[in-house]
C-alpha positions in Angstrom: 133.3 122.8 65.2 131.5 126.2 65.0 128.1 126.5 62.2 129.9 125.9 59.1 129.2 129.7 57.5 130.7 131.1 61.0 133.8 129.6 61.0 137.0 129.4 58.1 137.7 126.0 58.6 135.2 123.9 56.5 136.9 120.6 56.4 139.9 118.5 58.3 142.9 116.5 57.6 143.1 113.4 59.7 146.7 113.0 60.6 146.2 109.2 60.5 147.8 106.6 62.9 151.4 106.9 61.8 153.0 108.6 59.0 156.1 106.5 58.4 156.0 105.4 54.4 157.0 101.7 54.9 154.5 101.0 57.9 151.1 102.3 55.4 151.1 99.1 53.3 151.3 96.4 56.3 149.1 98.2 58.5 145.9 98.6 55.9 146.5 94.8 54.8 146.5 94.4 58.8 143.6 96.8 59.6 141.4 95.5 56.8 142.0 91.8 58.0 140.5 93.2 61.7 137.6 94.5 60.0 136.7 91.4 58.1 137.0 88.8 60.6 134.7 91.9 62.8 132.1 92.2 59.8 131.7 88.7 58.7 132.2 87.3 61.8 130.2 89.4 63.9 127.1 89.3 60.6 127.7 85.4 60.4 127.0 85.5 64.1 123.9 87.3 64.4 122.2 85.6 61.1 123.1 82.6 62.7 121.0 83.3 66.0 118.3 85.3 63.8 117.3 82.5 61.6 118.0 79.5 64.4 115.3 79.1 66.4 117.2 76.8 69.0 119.1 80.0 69.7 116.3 82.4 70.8 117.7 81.8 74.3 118.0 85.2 76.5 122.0 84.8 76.3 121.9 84.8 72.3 119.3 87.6 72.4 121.9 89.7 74.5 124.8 88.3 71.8 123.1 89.1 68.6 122.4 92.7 70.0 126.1 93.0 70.8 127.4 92.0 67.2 124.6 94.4 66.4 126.9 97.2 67.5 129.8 96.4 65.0 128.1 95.9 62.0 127.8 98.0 59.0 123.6 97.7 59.0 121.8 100.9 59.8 120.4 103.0 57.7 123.6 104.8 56.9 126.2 101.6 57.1 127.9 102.6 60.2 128.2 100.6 63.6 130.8 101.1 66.0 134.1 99.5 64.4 132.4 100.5 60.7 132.4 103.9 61.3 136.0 104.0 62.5 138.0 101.5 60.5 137.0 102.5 57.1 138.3 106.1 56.9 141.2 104.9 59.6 142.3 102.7 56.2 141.9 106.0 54.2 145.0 107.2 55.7 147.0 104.4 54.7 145.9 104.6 50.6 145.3 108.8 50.3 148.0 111.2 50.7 145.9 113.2 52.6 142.8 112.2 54.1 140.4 115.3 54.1 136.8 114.9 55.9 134.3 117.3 55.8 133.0 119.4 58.5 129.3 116.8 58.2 131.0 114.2 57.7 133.2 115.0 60.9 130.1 115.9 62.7 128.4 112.6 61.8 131.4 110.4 62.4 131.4 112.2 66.2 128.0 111.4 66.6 127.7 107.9 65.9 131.3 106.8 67.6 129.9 108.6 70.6 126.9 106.6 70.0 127.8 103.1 69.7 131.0 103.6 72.2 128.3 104.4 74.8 126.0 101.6 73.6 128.9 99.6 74.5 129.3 100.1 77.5 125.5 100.1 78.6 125.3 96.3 76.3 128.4 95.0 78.5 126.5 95.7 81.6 123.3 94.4 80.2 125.1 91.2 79.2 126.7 91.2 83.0 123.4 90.7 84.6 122.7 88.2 82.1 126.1 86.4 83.2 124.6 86.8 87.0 120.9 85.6 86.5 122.6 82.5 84.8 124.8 81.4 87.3 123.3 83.2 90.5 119.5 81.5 89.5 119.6 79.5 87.4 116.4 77.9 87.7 114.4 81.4 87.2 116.6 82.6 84.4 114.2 81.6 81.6 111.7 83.6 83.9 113.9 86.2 85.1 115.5 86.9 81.6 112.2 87.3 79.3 112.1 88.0 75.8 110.4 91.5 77.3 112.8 92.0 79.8 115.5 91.7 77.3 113.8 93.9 74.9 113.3 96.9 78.0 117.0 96.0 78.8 118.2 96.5 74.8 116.1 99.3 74.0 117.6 101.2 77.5 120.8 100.8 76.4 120.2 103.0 72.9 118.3 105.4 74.6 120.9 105.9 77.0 123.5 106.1 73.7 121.2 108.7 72.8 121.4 111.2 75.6 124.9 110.7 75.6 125.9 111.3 71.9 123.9 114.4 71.5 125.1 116.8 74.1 128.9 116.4 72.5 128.0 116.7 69.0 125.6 119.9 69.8 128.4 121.3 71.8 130.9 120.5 69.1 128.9 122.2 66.6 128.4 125.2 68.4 132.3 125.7 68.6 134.4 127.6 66.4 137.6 127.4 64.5 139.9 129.5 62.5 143.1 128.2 60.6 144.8 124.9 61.8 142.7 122.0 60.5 144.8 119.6 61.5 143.6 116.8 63.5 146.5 115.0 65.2 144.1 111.5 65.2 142.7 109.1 62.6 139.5 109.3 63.6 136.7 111.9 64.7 137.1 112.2 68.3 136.5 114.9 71.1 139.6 115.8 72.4 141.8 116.3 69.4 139.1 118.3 67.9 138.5 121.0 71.2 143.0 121.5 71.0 141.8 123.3 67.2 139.3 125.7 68.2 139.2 128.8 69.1 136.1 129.1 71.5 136.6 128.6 74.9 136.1 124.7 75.5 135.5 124.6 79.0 131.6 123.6 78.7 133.0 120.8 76.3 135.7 119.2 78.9 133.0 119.6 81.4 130.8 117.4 79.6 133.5 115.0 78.9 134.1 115.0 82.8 130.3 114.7 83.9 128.5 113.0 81.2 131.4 110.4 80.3 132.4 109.8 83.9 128.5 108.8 84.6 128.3 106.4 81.9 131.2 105.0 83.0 131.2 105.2 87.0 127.2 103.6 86.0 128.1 101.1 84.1 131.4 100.0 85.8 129.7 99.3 89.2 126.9 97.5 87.7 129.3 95.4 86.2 131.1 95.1 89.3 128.3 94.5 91.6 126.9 91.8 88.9 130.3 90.1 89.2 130.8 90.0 92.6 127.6 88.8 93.5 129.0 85.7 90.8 132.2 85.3 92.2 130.8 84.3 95.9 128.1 82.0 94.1 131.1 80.4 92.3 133.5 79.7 95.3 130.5 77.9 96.8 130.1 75.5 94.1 132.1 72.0 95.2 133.6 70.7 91.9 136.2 72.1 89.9 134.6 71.4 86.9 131.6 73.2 88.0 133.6 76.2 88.6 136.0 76.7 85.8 132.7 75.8 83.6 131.5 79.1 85.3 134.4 81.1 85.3 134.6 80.5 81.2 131.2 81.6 80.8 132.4 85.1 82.1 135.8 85.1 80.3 135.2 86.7 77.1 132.9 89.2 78.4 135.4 89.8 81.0 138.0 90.5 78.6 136.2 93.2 76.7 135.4 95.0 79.8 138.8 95.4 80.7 140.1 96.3 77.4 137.3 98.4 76.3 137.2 100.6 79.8 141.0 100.4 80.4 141.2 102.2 77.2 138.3 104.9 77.6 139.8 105.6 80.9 143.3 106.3 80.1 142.5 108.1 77.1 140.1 110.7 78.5 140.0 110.7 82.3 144.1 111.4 83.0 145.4 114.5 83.7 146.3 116.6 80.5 149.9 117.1 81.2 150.6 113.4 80.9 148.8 113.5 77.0 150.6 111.2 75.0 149.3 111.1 71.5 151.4 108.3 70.1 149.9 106.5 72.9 146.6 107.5 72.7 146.2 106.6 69.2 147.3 103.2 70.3 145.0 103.3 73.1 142.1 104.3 70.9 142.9 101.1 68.2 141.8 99.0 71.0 138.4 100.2 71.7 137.7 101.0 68.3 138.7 98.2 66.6 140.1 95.4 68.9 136.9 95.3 71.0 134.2 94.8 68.2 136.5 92.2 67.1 136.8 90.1 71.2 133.1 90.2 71.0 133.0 87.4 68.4 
């Protein structure tokens, strides 16, 4: 979106997820019981491991700073799945559900934000998996309060630098008279189909900036797990092994679902766009995942 007093469109409608009547009602009943068991689970969680001090284990650090990501306590009550799912349930109460072009902006920033924390917190909690069952013995040494202090504060400075080169490019962007979103939540791609600047910069940085948090992330998680795989095929029991193998499965499971989704919804080719399927794409990383990391 262009500086406000440049451009004629000062606020958006958010098309929502779907727009068939009989589908609101069941859907806000079903999205607001995702976002509970996420909140209260995810808060219970990390009070749990705060005020427990036979959980200040590495491990539990690493978990507390994950449910850290889906709650609703920073200064301005928005964490990953809380700045989604509340005006995603907007849509199924209002007629129309208007967002202003801040509140758009801010929305942007902070999904960008904690989507890329994400990311950076499921590699971080990879190595964790591979010091654990790779050394075992050195873990306590290897995986330091300090060392997972460096790791956590390196993943939100990495969130940083990539959050603000979209929302300054979005900002500098400008739009005339469709205000439209086809989406029920701030995103990138939705908003550059509405402008009209030329967007190329703006898909570039999707392209670069996205694809190196992702290409990073991805092989570290890769390279952590394969190094785990070979320790677990040499271990002689079956007990031993499927004890190790459900250590991983959880965090497995988010990192399929949460970069299966970020992958098919903005690194295919534009002529197979799909929005239906998008939007059902995006439910998953913005509201499924916070909920898996439980």
């Amino acid at each position: 979106m262009a500086r406000e007093n440049d451009s004629t469109v000062t606020e958006f409608v958010l098309e929502g997820l779907t727009d068939r009547p009989e589908l609101q009602l069941p859907l806000f009943f079903f999205f607001l019981g995702i976002y509970g068991v996420t909140a209260m689970g995810n808060l219970g969680m990390l009070l749990l491991i705060t005020f427990n001090s036979k959980l200040q284990a590495p491990k539990y650090f690493f978990l507390g700073n994950m449910t850290f990501l889906d709650l609703n306590l920073s200064a301005i009550d928005l964490f990953y799945s809380s700045v989604i799912t509340p005006k995603l349930m907007e849509n199924f109460v209002w007629e129309q559900n208007v967002i202003s072009y801040p509140g758009y902006m801010t929305q942007l920033f902070f999904f960008c934000f904690f989507a890329t924390a994400e990311c950076y917190m499921l590699t971080a909690m990879a190595y964790d998996r591979y010091v654990a069952i790779c050394s075992p013995l050195l873990y306590n040494v290897t995986m330091s309060p300090k060392v997972c202090s460096v790791l956590v504060t390196g993943v939100y400075i990495m969130a940083s630098i990539g959050a603000v080169p979209y929302t300054i490019s979005m900002i500098m962007l400008f739009f005339c008279e469709d205000n439209v979103i086809h989406h029920y939540f701030c995103d990138i791609l939705p908003l550059l189909k509405l402008s009209c600047s030329i967007t190329y910069i703006n898909e570039l940085l999707v392209v670069l900036v996205g694809g190196f948090n992702v290409l990073a992330t991805i092989m570290a998680i890769i390279i952590s797990y394969a190094f785990i795989l070979c320790n677990i095929l040499q271990i002689p029991s079956a007990e031993g092994k499927s004890k190790a193998f459900s250590t991983c499965g959880s965090h497995l499971t988010a990192v399929g679902v949460s970069y299966g989704s970020i992958i098919f919804m903005y690194f295919k080719p534009s002529s197979s766009s799909n929005m239906a399927q998008e939007k059902v794409a995006s439910v998953f990383y913005t509201t499924v995942i916070p909920m898996l990391n439980l």
